[in-house]
N, CA and C atoms as an extended XYZ file, in Angstrom:
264
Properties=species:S:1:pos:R:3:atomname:S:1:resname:S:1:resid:I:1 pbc="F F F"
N       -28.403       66.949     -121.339 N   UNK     1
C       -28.353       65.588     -121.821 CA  UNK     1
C       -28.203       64.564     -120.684 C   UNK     1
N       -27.623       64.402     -119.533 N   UNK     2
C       -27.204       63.789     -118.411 CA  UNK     2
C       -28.775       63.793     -117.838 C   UNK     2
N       -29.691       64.447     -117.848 N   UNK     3
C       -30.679       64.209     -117.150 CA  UNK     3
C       -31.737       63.731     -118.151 C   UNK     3
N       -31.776       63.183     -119.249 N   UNK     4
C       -32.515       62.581     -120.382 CA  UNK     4
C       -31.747       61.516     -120.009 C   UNK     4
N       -30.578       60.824     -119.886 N   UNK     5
C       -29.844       59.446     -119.829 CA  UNK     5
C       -30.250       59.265     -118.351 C   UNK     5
N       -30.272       59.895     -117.089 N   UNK     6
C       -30.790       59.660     -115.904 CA  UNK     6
C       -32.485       58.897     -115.957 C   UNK     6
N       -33.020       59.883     -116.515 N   UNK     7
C       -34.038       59.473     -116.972 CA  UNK     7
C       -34.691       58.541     -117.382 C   UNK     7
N       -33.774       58.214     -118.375 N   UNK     8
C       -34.670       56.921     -119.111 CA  UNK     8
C       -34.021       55.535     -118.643 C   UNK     8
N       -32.854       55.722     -117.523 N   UNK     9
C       -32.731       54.649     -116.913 CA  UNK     9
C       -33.718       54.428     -115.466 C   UNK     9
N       -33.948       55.541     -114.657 N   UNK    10
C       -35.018       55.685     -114.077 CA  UNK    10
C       -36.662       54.459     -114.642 C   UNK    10
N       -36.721       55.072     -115.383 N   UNK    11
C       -38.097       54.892     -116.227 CA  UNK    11
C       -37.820       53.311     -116.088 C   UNK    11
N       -36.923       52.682     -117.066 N   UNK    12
C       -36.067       51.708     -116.917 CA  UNK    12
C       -36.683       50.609     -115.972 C   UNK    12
N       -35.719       50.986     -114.637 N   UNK    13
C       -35.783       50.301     -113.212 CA  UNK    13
C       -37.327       50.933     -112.971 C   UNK    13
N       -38.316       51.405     -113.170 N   UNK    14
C       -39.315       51.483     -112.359 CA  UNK    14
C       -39.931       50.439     -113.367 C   UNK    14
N       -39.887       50.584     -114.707 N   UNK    15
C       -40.518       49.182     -114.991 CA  UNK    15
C       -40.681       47.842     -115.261 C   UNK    15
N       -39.106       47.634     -114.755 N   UNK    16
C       -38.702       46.463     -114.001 CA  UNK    16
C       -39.406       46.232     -112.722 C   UNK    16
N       -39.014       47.180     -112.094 N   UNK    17
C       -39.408       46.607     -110.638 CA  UNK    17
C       -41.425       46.388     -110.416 C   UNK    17
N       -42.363       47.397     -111.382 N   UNK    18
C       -43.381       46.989     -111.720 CA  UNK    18
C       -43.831       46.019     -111.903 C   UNK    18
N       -42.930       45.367     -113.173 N   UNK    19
C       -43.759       43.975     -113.682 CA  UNK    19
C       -42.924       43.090     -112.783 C   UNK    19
N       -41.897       43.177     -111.503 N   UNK    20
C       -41.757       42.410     -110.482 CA  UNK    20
C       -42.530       41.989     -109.448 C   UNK    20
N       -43.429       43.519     -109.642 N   UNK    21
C       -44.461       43.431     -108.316 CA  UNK    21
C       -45.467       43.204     -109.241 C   UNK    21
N       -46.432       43.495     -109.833 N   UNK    22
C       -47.244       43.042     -110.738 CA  UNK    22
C       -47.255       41.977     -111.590 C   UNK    22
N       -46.387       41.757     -112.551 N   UNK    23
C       -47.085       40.460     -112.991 CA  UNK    23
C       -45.698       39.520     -113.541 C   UNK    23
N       -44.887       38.625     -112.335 N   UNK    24
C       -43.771       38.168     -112.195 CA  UNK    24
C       -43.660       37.762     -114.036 C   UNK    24
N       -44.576       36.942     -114.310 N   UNK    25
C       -45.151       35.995     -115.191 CA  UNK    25
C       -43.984       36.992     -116.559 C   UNK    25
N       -44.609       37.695     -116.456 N   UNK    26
C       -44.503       38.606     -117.937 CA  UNK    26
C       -42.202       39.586     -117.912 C   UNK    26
N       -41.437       39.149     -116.639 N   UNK    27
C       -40.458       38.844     -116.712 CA  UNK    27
C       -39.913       38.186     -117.193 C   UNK    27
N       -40.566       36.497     -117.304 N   UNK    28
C       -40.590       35.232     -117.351 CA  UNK    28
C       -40.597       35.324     -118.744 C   UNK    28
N       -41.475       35.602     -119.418 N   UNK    29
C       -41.659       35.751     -121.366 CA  UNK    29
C       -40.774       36.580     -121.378 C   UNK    29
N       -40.388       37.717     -121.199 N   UNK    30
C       -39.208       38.532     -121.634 CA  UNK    30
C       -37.980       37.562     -121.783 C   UNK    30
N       -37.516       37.587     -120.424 N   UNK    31
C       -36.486       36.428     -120.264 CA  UNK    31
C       -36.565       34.737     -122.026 C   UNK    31
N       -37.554       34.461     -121.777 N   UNK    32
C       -37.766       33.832     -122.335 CA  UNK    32
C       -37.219       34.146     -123.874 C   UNK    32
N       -38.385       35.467     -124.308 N   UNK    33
C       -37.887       36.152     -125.636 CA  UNK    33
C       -37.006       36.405     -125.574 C   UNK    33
N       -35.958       37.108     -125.077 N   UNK    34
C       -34.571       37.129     -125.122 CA  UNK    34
C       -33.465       35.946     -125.523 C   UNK    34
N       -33.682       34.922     -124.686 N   UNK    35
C       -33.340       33.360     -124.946 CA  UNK    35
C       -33.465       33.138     -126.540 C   UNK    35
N       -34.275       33.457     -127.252 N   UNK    36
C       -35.055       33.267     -128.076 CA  UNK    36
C       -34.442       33.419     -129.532 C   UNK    36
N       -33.717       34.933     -129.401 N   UNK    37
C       -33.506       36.127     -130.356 CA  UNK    37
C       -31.955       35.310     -130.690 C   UNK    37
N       -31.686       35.475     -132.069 N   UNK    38
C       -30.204       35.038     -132.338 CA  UNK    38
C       -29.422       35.702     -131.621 C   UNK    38
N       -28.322       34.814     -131.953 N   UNK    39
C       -26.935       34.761     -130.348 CA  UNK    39
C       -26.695       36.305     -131.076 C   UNK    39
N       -26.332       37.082     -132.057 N   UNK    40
C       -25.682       38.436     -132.545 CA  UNK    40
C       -27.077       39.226     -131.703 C   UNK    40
N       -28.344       39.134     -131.908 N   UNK    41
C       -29.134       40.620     -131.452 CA  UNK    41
C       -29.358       39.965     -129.631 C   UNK    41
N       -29.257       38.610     -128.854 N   UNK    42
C       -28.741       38.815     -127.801 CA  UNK    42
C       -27.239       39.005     -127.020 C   UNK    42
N       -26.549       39.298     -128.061 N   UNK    43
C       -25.151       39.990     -128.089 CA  UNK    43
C       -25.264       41.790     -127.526 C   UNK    43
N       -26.053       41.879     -128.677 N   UNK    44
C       -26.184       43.136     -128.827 CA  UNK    44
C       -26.880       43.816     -127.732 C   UNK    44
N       -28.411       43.302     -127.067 N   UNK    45
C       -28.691       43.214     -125.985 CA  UNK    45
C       -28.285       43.827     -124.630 C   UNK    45
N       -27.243       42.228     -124.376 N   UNK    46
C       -26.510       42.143     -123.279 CA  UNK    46
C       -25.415       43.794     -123.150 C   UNK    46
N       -25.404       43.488     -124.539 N   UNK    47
C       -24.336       44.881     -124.233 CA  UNK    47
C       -24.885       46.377     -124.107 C   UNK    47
N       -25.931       46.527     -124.638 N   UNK    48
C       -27.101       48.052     -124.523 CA  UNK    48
C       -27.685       47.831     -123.062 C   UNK    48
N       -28.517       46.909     -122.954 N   UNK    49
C       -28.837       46.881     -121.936 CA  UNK    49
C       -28.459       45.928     -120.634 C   UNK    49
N       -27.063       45.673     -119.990 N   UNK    50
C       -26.264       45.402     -119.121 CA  UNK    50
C       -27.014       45.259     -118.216 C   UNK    50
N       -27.181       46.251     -117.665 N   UNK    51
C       -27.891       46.020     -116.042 CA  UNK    51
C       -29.385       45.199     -116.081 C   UNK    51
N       -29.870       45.510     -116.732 N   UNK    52
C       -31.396       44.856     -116.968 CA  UNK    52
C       -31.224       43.368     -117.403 C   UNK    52
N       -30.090       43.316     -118.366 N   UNK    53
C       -30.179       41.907     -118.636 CA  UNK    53
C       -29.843       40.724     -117.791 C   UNK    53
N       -28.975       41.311     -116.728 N   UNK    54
C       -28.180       41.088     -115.734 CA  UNK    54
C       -29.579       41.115     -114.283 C   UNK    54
N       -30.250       41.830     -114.258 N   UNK    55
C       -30.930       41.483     -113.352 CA  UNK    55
C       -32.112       40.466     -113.799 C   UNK    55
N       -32.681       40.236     -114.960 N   UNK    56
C       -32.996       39.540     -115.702 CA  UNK    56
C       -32.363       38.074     -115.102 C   UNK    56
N       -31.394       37.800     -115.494 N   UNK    57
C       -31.032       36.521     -115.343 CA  UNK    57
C       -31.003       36.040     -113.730 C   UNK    57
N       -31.041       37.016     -113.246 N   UNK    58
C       -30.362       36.918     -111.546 CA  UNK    58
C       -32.195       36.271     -111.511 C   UNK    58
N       -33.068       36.715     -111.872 N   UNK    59
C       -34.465       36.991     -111.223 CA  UNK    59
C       -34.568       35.390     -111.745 C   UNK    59
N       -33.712       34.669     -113.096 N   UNK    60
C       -34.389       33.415     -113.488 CA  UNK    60
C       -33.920       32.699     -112.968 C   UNK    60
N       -32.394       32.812     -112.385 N   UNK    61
C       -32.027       32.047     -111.738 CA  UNK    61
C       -32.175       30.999     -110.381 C   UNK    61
N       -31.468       30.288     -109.662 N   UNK    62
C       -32.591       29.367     -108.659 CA  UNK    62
C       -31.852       30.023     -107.308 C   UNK    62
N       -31.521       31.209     -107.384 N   UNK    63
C       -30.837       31.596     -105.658 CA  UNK    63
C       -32.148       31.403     -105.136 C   UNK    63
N       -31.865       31.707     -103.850 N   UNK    64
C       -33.642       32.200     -102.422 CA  UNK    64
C       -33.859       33.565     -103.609 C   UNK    64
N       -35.032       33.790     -102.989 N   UNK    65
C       -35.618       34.969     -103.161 CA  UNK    65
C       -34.729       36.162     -102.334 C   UNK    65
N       -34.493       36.283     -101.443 N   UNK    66
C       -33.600       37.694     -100.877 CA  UNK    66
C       -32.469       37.939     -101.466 C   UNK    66
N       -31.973       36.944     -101.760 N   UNK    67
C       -30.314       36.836     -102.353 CA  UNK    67
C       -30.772       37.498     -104.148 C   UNK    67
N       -31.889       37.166     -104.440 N   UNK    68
C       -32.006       37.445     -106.236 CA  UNK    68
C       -32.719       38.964     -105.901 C   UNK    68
N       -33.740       39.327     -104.529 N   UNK    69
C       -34.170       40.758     -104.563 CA  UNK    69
C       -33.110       41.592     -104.009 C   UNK    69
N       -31.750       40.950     -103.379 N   UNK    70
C       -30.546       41.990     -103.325 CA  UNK    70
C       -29.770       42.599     -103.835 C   UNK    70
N       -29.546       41.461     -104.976 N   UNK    71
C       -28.845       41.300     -106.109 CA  UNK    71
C       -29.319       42.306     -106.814 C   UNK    71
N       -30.853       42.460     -107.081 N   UNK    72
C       -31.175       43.648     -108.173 CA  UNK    72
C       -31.063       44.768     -107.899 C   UNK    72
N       -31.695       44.482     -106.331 N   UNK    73
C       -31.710       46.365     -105.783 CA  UNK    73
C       -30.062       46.696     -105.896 C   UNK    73
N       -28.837       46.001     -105.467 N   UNK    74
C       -27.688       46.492     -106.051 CA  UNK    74
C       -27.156       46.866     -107.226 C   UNK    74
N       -27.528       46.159     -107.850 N   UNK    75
C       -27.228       46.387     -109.451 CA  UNK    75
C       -28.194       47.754     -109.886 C   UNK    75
N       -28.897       47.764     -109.728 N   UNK    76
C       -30.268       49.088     -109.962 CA  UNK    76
C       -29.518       50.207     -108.971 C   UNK    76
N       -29.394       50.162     -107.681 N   UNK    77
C       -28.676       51.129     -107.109 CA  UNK    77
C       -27.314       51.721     -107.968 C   UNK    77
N       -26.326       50.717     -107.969 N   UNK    78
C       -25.383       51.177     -109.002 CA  UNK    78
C       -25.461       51.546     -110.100 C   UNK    78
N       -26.189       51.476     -110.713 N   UNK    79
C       -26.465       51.650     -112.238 CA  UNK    79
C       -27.060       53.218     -112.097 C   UNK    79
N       -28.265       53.043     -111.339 N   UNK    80
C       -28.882       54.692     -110.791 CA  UNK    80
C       -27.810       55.831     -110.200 C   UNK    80
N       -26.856       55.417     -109.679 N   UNK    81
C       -25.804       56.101     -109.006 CA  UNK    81
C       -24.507       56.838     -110.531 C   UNK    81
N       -24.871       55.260     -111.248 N   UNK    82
C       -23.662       56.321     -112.259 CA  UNK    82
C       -24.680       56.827     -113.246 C   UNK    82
N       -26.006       57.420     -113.231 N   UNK    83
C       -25.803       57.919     -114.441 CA  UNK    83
C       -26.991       59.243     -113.437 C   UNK    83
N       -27.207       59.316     -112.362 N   UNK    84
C       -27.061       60.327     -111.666 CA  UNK    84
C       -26.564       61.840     -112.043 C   UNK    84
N       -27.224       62.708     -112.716 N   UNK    85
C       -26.080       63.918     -113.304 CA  UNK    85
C       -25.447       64.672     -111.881 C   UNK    85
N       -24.355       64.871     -112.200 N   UNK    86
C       -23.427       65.637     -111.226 CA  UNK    86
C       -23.192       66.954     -111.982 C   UNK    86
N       -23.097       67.467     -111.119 N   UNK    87
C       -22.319       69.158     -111.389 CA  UNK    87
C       -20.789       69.239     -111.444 C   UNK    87
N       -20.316       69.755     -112.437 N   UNK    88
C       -18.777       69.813     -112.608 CA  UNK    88
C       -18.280       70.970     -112.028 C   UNK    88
């Protein structure tokens, strides 16, 4: 089970970082749709998906560009790090 939850956060961050390099635009409508959705299912959201939503906002926000592509690769690093399966 630890490597199905590795997994699909994997999957996750690669298709984030895709439509970062491919087509900024279509972040932008996500972000957007999210904004969008009543305050309870972007409640709900924020709380399932944490890290994404969180890099999400970092990406809409007005930092430089290095400071918002550091920001993610940290948050994505950490996030990749805890769900990493370990051996007991």
């Amino acid at each position: 089970m630890p490597y199905l939850g590795f997994a699909v956060v994997v999957i996750l961050w690669v298709a984030f970082g895709a439509a970062l390099v491919a087509s900024v635009g279509s972040l932008d409508e996500l972000w957007a749709w999210a904004r969008d959705q009543p305050l309870i299912v972007q409640g709900i959201m924020w709380v399932v998906l944490l890290p994404w939503m969180a890099a999400l906002a970092i990406w809409e926000s007005s930092w430089v560009l290095w400071a918002k592509l550091a920001s993610i690769a940290g948050i994505a690093w950490a996030n990749l790090y805890m769900f990493f399966p370990k051996s007991v």
